[in-house]
NUFIKOL-260060 format. One record per residue (C-alpha): x, y, z; residue number from 0. Coordinates in steps of 0.02 Angstrom, whole numbers, plus 50000, padded with zeros to 5 digits. Example, Ala and Ser with C-alpha at 12.3 -4.5 7.8 and 13.67 -1.06 7.14 Angstrom:
% NUFIKOL-260060
<atom <50615; 49775; 50390>; 0>
<atom <50684; 49947; 50357>; 1>
% end
This chain:
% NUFIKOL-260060
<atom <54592; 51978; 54723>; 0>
<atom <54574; 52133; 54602>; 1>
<atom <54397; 52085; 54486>; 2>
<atom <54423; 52184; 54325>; 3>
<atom <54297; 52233; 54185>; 4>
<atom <54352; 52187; 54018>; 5>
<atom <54258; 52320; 53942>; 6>
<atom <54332; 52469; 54053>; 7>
<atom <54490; 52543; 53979>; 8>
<atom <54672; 52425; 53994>; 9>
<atom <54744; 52552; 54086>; 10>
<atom <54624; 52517; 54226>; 11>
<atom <54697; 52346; 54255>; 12>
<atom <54853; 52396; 54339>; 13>
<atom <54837; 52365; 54530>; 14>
<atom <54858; 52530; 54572>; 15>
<atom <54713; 52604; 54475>; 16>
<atom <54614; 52450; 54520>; 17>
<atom <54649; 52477; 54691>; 18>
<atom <54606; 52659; 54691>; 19>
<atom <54485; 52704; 54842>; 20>
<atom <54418; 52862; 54776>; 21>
<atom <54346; 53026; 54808>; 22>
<atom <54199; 53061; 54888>; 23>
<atom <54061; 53161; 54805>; 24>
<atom <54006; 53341; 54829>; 25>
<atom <53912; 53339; 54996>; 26>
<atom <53800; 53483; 54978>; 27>
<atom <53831; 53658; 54918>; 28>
<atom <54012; 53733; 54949>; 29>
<atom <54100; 53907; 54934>; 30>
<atom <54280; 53929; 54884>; 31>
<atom <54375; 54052; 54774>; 32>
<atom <54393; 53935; 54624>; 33>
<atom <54312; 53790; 54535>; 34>
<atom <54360; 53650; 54429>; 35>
<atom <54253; 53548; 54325>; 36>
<atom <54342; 53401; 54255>; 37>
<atom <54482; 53315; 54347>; 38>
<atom <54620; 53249; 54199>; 39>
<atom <54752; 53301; 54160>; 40>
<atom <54680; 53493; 54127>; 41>
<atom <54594; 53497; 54271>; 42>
<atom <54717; 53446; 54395>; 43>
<atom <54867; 53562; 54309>; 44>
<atom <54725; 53686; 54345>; 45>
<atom <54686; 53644; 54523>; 46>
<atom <54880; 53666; 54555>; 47>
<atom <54910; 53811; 54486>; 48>
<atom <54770; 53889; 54556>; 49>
<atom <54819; 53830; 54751>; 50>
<atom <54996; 53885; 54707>; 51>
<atom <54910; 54049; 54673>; 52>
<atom <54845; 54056; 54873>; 53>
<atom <54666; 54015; 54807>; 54>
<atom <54551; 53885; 54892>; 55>
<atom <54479; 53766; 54765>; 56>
<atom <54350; 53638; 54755>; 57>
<atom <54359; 53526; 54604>; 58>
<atom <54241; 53406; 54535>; 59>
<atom <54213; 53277; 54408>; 60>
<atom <54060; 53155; 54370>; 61>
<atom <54169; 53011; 54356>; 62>
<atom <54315; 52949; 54450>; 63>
<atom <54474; 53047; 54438>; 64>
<atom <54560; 53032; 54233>; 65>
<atom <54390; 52924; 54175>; 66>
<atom <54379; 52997; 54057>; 67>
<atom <54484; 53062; 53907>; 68>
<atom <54628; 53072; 54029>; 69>
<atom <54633; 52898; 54078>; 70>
<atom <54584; 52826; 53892>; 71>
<atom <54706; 52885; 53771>; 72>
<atom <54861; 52808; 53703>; 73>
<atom <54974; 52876; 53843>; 74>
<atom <55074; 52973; 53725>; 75>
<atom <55177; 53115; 53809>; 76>
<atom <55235; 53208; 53639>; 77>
<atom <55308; 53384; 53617>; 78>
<atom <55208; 53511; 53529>; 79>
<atom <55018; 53485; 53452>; 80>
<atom <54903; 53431; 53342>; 81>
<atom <54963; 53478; 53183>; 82>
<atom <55158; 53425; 53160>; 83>
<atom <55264; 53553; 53210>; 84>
<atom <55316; 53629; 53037>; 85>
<atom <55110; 53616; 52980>; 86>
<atom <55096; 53737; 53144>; 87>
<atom <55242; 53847; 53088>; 88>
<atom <55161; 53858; 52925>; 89>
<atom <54990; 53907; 53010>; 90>
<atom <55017; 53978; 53158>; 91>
<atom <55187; 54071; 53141>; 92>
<atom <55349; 54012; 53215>; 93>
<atom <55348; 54087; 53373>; 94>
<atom <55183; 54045; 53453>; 95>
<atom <55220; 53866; 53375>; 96>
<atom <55386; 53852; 53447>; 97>
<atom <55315; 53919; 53625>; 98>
<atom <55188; 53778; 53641>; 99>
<atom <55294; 53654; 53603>; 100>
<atom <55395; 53719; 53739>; 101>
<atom <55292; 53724; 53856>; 102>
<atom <55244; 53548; 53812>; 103>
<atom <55432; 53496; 53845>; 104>
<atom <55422; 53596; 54019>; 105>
<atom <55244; 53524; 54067>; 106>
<atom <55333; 53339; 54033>; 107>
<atom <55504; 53388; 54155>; 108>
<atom <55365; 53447; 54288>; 109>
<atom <55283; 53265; 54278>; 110>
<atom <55459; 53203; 54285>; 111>
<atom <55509; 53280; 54425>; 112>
<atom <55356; 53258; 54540>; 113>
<atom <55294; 53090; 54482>; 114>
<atom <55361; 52935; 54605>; 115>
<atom <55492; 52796; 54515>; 116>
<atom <55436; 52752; 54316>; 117>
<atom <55284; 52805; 54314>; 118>
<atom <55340; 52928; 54162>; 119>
<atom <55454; 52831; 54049>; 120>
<atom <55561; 52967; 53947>; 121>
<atom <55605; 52829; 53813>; 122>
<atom <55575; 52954; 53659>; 123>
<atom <55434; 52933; 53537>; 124>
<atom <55426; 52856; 53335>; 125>
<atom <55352; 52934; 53198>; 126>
<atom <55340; 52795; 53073>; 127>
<atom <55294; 52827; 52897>; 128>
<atom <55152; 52697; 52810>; 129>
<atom <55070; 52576; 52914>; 130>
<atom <54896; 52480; 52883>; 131>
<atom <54811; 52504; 52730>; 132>
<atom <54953; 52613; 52661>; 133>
<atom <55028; 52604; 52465>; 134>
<atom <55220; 52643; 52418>; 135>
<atom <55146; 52833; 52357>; 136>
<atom <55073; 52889; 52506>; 137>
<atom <55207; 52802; 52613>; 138>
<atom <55338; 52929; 52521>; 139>
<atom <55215; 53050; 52530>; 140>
<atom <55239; 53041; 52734>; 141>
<atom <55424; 53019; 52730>; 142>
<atom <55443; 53173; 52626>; 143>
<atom <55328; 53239; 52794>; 144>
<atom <55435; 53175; 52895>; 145>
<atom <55587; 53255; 52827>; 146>
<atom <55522; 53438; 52821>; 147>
<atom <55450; 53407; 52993>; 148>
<atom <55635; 53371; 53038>; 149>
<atom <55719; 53512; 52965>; 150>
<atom <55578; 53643; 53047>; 151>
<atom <55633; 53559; 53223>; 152>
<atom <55818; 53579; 53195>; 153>
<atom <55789; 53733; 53144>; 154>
<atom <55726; 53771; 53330>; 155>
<atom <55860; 53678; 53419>; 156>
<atom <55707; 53526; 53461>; 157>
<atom <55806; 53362; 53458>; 158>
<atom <55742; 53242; 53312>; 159>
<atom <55827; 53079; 53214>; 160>
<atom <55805; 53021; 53059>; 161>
<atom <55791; 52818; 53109>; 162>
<atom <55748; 52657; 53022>; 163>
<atom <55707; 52495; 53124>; 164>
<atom <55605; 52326; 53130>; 165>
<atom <55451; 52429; 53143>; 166>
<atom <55471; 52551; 52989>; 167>
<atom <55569; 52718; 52943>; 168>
<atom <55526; 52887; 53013>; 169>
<atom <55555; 53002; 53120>; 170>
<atom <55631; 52982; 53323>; 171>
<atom <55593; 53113; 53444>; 172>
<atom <55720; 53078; 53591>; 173>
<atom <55619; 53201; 53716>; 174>
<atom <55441; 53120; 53719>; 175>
<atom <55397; 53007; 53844>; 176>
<atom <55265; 52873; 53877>; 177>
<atom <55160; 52841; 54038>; 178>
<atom <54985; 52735; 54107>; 179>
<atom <54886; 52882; 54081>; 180>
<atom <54779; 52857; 54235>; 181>
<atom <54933; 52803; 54357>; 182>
<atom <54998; 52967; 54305>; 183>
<atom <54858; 53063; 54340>; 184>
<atom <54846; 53007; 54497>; 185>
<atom <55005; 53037; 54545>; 186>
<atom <54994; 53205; 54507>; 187>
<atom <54842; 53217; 54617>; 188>
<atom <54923; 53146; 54782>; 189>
<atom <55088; 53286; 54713>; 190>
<atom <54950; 53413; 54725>; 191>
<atom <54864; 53357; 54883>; 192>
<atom <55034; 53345; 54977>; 193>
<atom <55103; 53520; 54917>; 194>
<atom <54943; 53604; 54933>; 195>
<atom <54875; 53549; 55087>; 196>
<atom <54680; 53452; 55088>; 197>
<atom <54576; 53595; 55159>; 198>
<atom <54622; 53712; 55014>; 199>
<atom <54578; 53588; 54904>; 200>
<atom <54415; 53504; 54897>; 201>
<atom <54398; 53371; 54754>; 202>
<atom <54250; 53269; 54732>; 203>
<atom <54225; 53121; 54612>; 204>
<atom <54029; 53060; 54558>; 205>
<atom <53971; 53229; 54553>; 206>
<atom <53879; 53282; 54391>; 207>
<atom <53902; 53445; 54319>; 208>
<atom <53721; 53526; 54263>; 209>
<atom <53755; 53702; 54226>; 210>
<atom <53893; 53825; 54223>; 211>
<atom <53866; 54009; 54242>; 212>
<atom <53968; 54147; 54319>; 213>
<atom <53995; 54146; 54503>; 214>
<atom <53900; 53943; 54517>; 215>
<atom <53926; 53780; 54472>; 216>
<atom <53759; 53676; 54488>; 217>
<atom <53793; 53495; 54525>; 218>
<atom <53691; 53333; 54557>; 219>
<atom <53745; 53348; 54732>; 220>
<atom <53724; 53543; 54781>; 221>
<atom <53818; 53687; 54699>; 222>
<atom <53979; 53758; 54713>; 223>
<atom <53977; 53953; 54731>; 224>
<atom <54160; 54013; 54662>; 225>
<atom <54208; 54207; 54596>; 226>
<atom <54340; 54116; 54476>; 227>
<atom <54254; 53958; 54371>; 228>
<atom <54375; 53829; 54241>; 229>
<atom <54298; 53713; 54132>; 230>
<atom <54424; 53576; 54092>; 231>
<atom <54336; 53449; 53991>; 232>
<atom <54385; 53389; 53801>; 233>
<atom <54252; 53253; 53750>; 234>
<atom <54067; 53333; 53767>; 235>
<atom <54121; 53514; 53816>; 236>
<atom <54012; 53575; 53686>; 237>
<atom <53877; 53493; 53772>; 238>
<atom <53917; 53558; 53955>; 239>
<atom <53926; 53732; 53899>; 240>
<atom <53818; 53770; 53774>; 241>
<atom <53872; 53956; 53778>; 242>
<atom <53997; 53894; 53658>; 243>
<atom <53866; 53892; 53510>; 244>
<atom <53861; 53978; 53371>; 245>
<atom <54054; 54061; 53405>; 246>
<atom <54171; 54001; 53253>; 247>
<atom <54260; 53889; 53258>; 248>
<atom <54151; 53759; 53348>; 249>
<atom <54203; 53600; 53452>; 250>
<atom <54123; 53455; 53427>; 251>
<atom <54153; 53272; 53507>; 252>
<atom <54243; 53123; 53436>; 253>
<atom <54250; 52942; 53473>; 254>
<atom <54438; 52870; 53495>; 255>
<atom <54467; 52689; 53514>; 256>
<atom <54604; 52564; 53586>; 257>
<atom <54628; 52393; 53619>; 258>
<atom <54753; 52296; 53756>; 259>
<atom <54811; 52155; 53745>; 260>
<atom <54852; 52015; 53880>; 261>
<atom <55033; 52036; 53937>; 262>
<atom <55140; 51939; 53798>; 263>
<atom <55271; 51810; 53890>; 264>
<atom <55310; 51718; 53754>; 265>
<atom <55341; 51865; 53626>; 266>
<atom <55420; 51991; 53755>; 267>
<atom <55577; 52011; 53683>; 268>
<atom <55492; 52050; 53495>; 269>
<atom <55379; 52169; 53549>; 270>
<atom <55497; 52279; 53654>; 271>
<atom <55604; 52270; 53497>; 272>
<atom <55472; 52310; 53381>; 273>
<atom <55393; 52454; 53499>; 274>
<atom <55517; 52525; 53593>; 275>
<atom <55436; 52680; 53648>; 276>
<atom <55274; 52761; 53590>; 277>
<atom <55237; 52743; 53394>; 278>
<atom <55123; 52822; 53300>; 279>
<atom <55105; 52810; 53110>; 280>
<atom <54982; 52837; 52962>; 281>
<atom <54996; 53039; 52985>; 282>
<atom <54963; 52990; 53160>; 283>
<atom <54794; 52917; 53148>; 284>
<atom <54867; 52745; 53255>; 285>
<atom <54986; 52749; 53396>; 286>
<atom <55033; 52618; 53509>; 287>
<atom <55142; 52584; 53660>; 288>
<atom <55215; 52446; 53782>; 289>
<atom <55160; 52437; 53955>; 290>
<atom <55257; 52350; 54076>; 291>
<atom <55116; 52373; 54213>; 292>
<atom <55153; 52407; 54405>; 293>
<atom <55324; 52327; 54489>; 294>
<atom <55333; 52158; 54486>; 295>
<atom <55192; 52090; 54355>; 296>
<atom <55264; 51974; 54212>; 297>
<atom <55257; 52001; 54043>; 298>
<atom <55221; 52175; 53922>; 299>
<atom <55064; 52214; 53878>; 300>
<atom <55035; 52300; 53702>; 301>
<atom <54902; 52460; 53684>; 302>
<atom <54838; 52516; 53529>; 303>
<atom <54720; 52642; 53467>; 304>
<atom <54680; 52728; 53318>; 305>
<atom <54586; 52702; 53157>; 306>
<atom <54457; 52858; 53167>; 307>
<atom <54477; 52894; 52981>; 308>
<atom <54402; 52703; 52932>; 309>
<atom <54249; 52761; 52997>; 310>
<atom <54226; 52952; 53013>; 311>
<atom <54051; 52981; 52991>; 312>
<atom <54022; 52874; 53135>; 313>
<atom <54146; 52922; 53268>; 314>
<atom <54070; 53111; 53261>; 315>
<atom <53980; 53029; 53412>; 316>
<atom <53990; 53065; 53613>; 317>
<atom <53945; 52871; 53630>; 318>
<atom <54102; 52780; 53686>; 319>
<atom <54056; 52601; 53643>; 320>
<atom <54179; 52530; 53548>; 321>
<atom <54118; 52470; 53365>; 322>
<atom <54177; 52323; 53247>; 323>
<atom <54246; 52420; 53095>; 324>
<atom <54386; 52514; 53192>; 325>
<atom <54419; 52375; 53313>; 326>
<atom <54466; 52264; 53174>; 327>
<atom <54584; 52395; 53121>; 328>
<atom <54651; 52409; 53270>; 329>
<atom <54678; 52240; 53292>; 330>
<atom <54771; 52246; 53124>; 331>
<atom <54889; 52391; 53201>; 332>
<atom <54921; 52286; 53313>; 333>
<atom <54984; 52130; 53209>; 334>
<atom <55080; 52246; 53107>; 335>
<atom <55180; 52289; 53233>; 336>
<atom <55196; 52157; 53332>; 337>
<atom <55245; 52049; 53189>; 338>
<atom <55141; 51926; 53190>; 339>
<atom <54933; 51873; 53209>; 340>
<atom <54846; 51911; 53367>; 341>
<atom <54741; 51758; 53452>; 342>
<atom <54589; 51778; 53510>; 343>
<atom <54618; 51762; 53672>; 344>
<atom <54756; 51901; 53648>; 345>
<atom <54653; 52055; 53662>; 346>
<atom <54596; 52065; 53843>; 347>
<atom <54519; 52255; 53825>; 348>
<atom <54433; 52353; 53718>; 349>
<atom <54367; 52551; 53750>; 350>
<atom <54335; 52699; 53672>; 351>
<atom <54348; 52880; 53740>; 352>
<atom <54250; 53061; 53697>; 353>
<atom <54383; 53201; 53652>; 354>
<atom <54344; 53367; 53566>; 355>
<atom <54407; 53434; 53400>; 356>
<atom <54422; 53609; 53329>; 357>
<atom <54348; 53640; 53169>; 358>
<atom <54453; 53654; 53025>; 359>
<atom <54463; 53836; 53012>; 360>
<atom <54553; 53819; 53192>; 361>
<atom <54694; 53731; 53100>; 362>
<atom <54725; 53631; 53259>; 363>
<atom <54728; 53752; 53381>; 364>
<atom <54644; 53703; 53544>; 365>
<atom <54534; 53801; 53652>; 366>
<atom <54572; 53899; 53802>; 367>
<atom <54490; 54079; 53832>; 368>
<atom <54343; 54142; 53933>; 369>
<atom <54167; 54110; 53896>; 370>
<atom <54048; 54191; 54005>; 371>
<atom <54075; 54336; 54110>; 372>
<atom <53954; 54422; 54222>; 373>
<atom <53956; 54540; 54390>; 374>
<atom <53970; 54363; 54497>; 375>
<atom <54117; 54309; 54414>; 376>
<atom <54217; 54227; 54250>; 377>
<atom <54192; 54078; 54177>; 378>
<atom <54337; 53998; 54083>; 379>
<atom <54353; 53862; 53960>; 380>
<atom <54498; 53722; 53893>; 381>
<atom <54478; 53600; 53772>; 382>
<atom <54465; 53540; 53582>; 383>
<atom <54624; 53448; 53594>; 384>
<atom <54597; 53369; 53429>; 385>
<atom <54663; 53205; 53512>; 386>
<atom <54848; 53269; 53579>; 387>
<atom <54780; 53331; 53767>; 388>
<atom <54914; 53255; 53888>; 389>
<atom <55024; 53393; 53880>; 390>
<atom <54932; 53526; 53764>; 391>
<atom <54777; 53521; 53908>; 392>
<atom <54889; 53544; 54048>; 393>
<atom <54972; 53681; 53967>; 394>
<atom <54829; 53766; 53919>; 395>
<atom <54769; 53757; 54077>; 396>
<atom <54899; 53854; 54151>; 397>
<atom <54876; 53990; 54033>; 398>
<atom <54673; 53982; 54069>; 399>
<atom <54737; 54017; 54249>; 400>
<atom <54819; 54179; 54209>; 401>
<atom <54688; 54247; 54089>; 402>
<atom <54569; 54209; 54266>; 403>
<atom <54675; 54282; 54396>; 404>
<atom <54796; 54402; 54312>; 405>
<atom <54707; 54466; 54142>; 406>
<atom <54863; 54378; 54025>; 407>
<atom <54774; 54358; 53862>; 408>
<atom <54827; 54157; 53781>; 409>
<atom <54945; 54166; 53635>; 410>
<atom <54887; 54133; 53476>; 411>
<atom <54912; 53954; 53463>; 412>
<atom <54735; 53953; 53562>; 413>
<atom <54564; 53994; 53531>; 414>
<atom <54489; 54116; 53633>; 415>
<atom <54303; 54092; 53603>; 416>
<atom <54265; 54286; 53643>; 417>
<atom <54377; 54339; 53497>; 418>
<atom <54326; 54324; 53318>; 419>
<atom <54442; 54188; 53252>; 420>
<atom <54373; 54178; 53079>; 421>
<atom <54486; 54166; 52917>; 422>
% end
């Protein structure tokens, strides 16, 4: 019998992350052409491209494999970025916006394609306008949001509905998808592993990174000597590579939370009616999603996460303990949209996770440039997701991987810390 901590994320619960045997740890210093530090979503787009590339890699992360952002988040697979995709057209200018949303779109048909059965469930995603806490002005506020975002999408050819349902009106984005965030990212892993071969790549879980410099990665278990170096963390990368200070715009950590509840028998039918794909609402502050769980198990299960603005101040913070004040809006999410009060006994997981955020002058750009270079070697960064890294981190990964090996400079919907990016 699977024993599972109540405290740990709900998307640990499914048997097969539960029944995960894991990685072993870096067993004394190593050589290869490449490192990885940080093995999500990122990290593991990074550790593919770079084998595709011919290059050896080791890769290593201080937890197990997606325990961190990765395998925490809402499990939203959604086109484009941070900012809604007419706020980046407006910012950003429409090509480089239209190219990362893109790529986001392409990133999601790789997962597709190379992830076993369901795993990725391309059911489309809601924008819903309103939600918790929200009055008739601001509601109309979002839809008028809602509508411009729709018109700068057609405008692009990016399929979008104008829809109005048990749940609330908005906004339907037909190619998003949904996924278990942490059975996805290990599916990718055993893609990798099988096209790539294990002895050119070397992952280790349980192995603390302590420094990062050109040409070495210094570990709790030995160091990893490596001409080409990524950095693929979100929450606390400002903290692993202090290098980073001082260069505008900064990243700093931020505390997201979620909930899970038990699966729902009794109210299956309503909440697959009420949430049929991911949902987020409130500007996008909450989200939620279904999970049916591995093959076989009865009943959905409902995750929900959001409510960072009811407590700002606070969830500046790399602590990921979830706290009282968000959980109870959370909890109210989730009765909003399942229709009816939650029991007690209802919410079987509770969990918070570290991700990174751009400052404003960024204007949700995330990062992905070099930042350290020396005679021994580069040192490359991605992160400052500001909350919307499934797709966004693997794609900015990709393009870290080309700055590394081929000198292709990111477009401008990233920060590249060794340019001045002030405005």
């Amino acid at each position: 019998m699977i024993t599972v901590d109540r405290n740990a994320p709900g998307w640990d619960a499914d048997p097969r992350v539960a029944s995960w045997p894991g990685l072993p740890p870096l067993g004394g210093d190593a050589t290869a052409d490449a490192c990885v530090v940080g093995l999500g979503g990122s990290g593991l787009a990074a550790v593919e491209e770079l084998a595709a590339r011919g290059l050896t890699v080791v890769g290593v992360d201080a937890g197990r494999v997606a325990a961190g952002a990765a395998g925490r988040n809402g499990g939203l697979l959604l086109g484009g970025t941070a900012p809604s995709f007419h706020d980046a057209v407006r910012d950003w200018g429409a090509e480089p916006a239209a190219w990362l949303y893109r790529q986001t779109l392409a990133e999601l048909d790789h997962l597709a394609e190379v992830l076993p059965g369901a795993v990725v469930r391309r059911a489309g995603s809601l924008r819903l306008a309103g939600g918790v806490g929200v009055d008739d002005d601001e509601r109309a506020r979002e839809l008028a949001d809602c509508a411009a975002q729709a018109a700068a999408l057609r405008e692009h050819g990016i399929a979008v509905e104008e829809v109005s349902g048990a749940a609330g009106e908005g906004l339907f984005l037909p190619d998003d998808a949904q996924a278990n965030p942490v059975v996805r990212h290990l599916g990718v892993l055993a893609h990798v592993r099988r096209a790539h071969g294990e002895q050119r790549i070397r992952l280790h879980e349980g192995t603390r990174v302590r420094r990062v410099s050109p040409g070495r990665v210094e570990t709790d278990r030995g160091a990893v000597s490596a001409g080409v170096v990524l950095v693929a963390v979100d929450g606390r990368l400002d903290v692993l590579l202090p290098q980073l200070g001082g260069r505008a715009p900064s990243v700093r950590t931020a505390r997201l939370q979620m909930l899970a509840t038990a699966p729902l028998d009794d109210d299956a039918a309503r909440v697959r009616e009420r949430v049929p794909c991911g949902v987020y609402e409130r500007w996008g502050y909450d989200y939620a999603q279904v999970d049916d769980g591995a093959p076989g198990r009865q009943g959905p299960r409902l995750l929900v996460g959001g409510g960072r603005d009811v407590d700002r101040d606070a969830e500046w913070t790399t602590s990921t303990d979830p706290t009282p004040p968000v959980q109870a809006h959370v909890e109210r999410v989730a009765e909003r949209l399942l229709g009816r009060p939650l029991r007690p006994d209802e919410v079987a997981h509770r969990w918070g996770a570290s991700v990174g955020y751009t400052a404003p002058e960024a204007q949700g750009r995330a990062l992905c440039g070099l930042v350290d270079d020396g005679p021994d070697g580069q040192v490359a960064a991605v992160g400052g997701y500001c909350g919307t890294g499934n797709l966004v981190g693997a794609v900015a990964a990709r393009a870290a991987v080309r700055l590394l090996l081929d000198g292709e400079q990111p477009p401008s919907c990233f920060l590249t810390p060794l340019r001045d990016h002030g405005n």
